[in-house]
MARSE-515732 format. One record per residue: residue number from 1; x, y, z of N, C-alpha, C in turn. Coordinates in Angstrom, 3 decimals. Layout:
REM MARSE-515732
+-----+----------+----------+----------+----------+----------+----------+----------+----------+----------+
! num !       nX !       nY !       nZ !      caX !      caY !      caZ !       cX !       cY !       cZ !
+-----+----------+----------+----------+----------+----------+----------+----------+----------+----------+
! NUM !        X !        Y !        Z !        X !        Y !        Z !        X !        Y !        Z !
...
+-----+----------+----------+----------+----------+----------+----------+----------+----------+----------+
***
This chain:
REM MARSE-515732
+-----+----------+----------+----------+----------+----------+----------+----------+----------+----------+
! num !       nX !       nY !       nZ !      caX !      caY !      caZ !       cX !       cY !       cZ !
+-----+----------+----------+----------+----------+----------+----------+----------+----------+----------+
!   1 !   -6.291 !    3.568 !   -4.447 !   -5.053 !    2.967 !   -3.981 !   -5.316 !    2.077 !   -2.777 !
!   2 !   -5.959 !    2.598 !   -1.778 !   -6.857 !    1.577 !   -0.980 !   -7.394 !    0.208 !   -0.955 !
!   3 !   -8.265 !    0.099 !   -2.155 !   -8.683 !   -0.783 !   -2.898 !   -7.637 !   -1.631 !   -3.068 !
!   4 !   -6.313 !   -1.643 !   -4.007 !   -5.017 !   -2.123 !   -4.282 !   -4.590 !   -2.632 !   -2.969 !
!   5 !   -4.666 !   -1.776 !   -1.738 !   -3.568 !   -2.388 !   -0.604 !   -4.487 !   -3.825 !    0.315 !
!   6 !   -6.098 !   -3.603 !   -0.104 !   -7.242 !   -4.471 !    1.017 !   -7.225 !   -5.400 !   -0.357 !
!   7 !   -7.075 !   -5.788 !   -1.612 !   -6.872 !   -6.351 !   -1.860 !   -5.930 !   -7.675 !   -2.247 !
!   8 !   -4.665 !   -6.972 !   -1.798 !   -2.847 !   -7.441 !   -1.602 !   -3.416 !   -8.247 !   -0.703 !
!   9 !   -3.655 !   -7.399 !    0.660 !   -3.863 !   -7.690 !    2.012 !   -4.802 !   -9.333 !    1.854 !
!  10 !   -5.806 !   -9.566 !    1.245 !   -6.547 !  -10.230 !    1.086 !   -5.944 !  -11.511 !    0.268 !
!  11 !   -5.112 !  -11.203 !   -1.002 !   -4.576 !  -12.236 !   -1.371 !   -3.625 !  -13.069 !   -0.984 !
!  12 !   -2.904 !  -11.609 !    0.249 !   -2.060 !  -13.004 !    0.900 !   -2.339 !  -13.465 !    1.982 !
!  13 !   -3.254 !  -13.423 !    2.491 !   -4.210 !  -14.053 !    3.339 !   -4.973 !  -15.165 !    3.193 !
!  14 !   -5.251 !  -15.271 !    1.831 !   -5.844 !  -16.286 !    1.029 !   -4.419 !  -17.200 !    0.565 !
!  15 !   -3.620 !  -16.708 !    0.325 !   -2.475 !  -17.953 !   -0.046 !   -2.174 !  -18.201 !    1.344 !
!  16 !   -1.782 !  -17.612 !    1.956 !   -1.070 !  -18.414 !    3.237 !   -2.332 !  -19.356 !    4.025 !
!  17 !   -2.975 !  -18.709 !    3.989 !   -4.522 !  -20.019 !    4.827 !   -4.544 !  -21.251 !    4.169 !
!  18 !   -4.574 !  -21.021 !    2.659 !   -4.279 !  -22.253 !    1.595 !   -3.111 !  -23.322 !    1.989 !
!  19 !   -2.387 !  -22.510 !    2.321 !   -0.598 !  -23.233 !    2.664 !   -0.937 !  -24.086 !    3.861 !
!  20 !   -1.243 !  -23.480 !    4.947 !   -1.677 !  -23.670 !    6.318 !   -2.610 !  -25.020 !    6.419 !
!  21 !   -3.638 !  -24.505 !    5.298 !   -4.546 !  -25.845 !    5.300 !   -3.905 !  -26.893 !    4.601 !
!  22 !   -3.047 !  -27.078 !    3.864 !   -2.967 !  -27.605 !    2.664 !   -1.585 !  -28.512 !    3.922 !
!  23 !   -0.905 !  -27.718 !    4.869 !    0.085 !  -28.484 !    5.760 !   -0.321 !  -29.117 !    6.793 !
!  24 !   -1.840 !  -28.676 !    7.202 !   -2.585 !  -29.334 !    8.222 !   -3.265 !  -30.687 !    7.710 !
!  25 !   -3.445 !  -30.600 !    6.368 !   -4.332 !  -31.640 !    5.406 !   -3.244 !  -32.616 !    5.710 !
!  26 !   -2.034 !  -32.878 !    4.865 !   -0.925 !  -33.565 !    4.832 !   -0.702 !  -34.104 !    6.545 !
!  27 !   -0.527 !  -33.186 !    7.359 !   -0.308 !  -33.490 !    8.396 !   -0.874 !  -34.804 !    9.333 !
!  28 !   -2.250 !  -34.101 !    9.095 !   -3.350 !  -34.920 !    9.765 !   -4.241 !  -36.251 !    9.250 !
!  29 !   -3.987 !  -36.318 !    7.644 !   -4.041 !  -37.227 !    6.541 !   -3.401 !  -38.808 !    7.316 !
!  30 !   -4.678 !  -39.949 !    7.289 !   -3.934 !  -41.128 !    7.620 !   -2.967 !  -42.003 !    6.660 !
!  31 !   -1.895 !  -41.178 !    6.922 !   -0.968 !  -42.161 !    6.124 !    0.344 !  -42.276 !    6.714 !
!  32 !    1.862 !  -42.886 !    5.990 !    2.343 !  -43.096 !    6.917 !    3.612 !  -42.050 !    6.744 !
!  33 !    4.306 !  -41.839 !    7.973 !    5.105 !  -40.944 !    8.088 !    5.889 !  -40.510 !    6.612 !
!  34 !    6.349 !  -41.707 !    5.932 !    7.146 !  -41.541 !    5.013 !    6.374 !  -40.817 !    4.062 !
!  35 !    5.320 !  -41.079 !    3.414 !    4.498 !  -40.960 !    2.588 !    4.394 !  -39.596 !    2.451 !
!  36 !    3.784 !  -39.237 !    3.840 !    3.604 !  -37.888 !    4.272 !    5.107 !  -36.390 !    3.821 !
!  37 !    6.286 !  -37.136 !    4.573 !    7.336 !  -36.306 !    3.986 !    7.544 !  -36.142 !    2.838 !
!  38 !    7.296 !  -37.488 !    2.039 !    7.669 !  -37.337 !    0.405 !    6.503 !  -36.286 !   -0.136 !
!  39 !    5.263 !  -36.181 !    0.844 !    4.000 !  -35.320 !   -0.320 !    4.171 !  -33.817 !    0.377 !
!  40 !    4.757 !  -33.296 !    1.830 !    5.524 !  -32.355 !    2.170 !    6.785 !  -31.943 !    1.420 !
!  41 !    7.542 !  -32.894 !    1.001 !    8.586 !  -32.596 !    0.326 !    8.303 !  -32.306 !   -1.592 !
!  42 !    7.380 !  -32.746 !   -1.965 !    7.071 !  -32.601 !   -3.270 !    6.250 !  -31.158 !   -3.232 !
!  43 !    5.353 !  -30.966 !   -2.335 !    4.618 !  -29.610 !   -2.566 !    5.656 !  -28.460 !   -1.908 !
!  44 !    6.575 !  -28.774 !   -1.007 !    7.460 !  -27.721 !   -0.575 !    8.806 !  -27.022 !   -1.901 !
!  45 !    8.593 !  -28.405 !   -2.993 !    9.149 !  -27.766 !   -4.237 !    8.547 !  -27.482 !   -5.549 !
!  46 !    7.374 !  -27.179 !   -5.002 !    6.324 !  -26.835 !   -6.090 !    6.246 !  -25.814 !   -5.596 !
!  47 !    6.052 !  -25.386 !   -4.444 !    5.522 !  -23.771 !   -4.189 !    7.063 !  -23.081 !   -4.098 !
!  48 !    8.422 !  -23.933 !   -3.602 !    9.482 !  -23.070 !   -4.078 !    9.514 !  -22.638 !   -5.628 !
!  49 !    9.089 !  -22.967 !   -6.006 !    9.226 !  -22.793 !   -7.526 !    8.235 !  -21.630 !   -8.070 !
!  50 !    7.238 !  -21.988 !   -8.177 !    5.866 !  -21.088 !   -7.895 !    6.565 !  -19.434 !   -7.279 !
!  51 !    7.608 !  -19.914 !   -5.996 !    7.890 !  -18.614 !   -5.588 !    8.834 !  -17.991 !   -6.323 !
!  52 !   10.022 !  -18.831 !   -7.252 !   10.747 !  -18.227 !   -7.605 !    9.906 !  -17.711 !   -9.273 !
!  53 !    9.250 !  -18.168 !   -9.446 !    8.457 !  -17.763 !  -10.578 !    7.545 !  -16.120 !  -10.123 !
!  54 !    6.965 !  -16.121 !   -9.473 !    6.808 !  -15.043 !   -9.061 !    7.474 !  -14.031 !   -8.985 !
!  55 !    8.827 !  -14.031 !   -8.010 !    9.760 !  -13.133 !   -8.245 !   10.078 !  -12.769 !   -8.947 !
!  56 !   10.322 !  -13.602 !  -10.314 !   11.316 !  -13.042 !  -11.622 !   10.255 !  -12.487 !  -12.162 !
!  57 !    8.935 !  -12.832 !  -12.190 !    7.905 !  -11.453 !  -13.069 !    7.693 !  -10.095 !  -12.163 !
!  58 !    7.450 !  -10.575 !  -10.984 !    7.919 !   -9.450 !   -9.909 !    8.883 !   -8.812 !  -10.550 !
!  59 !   10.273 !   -8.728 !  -10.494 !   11.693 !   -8.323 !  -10.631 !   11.429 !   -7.811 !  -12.536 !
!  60 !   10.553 !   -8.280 !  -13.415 !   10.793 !   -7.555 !  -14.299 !    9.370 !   -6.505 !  -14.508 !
!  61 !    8.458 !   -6.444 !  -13.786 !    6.961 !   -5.367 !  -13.333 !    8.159 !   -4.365 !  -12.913 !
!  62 !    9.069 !   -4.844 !  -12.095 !    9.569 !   -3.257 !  -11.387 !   10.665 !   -2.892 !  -12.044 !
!  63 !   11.304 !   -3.466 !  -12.985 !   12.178 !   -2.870 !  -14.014 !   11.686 !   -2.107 !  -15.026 !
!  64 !   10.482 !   -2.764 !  -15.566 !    9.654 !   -1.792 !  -16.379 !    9.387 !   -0.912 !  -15.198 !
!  65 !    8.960 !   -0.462 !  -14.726 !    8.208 !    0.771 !  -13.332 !    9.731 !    2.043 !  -13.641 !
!  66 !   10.685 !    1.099 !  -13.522 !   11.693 !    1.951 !  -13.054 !   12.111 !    2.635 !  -14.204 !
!  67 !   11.756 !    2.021 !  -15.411 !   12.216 !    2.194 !  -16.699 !   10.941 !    3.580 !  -17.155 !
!  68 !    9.875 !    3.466 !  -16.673 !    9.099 !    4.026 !  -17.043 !    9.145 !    5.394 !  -16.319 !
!  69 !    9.153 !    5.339 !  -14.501 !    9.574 !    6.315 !  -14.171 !   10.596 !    7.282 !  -14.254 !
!  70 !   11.904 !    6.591 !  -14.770 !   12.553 !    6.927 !  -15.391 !   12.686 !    8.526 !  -16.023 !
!  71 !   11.946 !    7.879 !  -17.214 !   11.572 !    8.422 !  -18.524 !   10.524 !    9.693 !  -18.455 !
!  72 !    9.525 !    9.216 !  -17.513 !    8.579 !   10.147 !  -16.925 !    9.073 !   11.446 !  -16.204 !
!  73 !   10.191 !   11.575 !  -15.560 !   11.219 !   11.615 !  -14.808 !   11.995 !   12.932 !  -15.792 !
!  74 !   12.561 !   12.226 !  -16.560 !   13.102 !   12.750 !  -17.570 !   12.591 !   14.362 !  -18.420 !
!  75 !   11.497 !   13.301 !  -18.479 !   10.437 !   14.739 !  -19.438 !    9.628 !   15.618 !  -18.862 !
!  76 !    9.606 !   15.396 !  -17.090 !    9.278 !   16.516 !  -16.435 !    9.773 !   17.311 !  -16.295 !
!  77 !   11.649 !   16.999 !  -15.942 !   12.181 !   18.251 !  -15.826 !   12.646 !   18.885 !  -17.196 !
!  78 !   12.705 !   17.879 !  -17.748 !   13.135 !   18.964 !  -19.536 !   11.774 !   19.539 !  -19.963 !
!  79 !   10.780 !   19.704 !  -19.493 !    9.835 !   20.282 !  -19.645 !    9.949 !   21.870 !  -18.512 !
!  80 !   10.634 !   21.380 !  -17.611 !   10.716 !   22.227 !  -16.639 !   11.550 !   23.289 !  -17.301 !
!  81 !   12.719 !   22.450 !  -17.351 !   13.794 !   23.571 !  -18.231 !   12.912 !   24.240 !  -19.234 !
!  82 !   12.588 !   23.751 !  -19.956 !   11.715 !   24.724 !  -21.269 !   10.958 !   26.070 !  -20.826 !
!  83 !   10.208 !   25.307 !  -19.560 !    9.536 !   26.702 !  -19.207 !    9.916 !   27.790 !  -18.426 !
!  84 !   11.052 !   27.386 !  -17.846 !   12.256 !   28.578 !  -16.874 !   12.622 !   29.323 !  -18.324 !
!  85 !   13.334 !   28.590 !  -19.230 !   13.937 !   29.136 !  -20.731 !   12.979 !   30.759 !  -20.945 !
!  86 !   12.039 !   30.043 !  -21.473 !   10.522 !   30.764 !  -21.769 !   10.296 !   32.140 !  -21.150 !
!  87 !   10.214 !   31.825 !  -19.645 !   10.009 !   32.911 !  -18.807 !   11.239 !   33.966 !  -18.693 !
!  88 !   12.207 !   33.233 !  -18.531 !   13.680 !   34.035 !  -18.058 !   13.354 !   35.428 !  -18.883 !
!  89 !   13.962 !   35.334 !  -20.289 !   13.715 !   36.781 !  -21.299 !   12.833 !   37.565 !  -21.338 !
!  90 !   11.293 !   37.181 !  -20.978 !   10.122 !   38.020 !  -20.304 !   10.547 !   38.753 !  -19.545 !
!  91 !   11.208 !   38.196 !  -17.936 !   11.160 !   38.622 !  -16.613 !   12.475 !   39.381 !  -17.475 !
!  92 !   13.315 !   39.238 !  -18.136 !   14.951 !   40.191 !  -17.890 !   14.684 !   41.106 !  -18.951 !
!  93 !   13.862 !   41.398 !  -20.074 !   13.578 !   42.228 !  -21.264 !   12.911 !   42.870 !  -20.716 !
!  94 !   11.667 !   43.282 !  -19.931 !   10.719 !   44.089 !  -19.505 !   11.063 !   44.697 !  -18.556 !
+-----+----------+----------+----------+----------+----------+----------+----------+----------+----------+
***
């Protein structure tokens, strides 16, 4: 699980440095102001997008999760019940 969190940790470390460079590039790039906003303004709706794309597979990973825990959920305790069932008439017959 470790592994999972230094790797998160790592990828968004790696996108945001990307971003960072990628606004310092534009920034510092000889061209002219306008130019510059329109190629700030074109990549600022590429990565909005990018983000909202993310989210919605995000948003359906954790619907399945929830769907799954759920269910998992479900058949622990009706498993539970089964085995209270089981025991009860042992413990009250003897």
């Amino acid at each position: 699980m470790a592994d999972r969190d230094d790797f998160g940790a790592f990828l968004i470390g790696f996108v945001v440095g990307g971003v960072a460079g990628a606004v310092a590039a534009l920034l510092l790039a000889p061209q002219s102001g306008v130019e510059t906003r329109a190629m700030i303004k074109d990549k600022s709706i590429e990565l909005r997008d990018k983000a909202v794309e993310t989210a919605e597979k995000t948003r359906v990973k954790v619907d399945e999760f929830a769907v799954e825990a759920k269910t998992r959920g479900k058949e622990f305790v009706d498993s539970a019940k089964k085995a209270v069932t089981k025991k009860r008439p042992a413990e009250t017959g003897g």
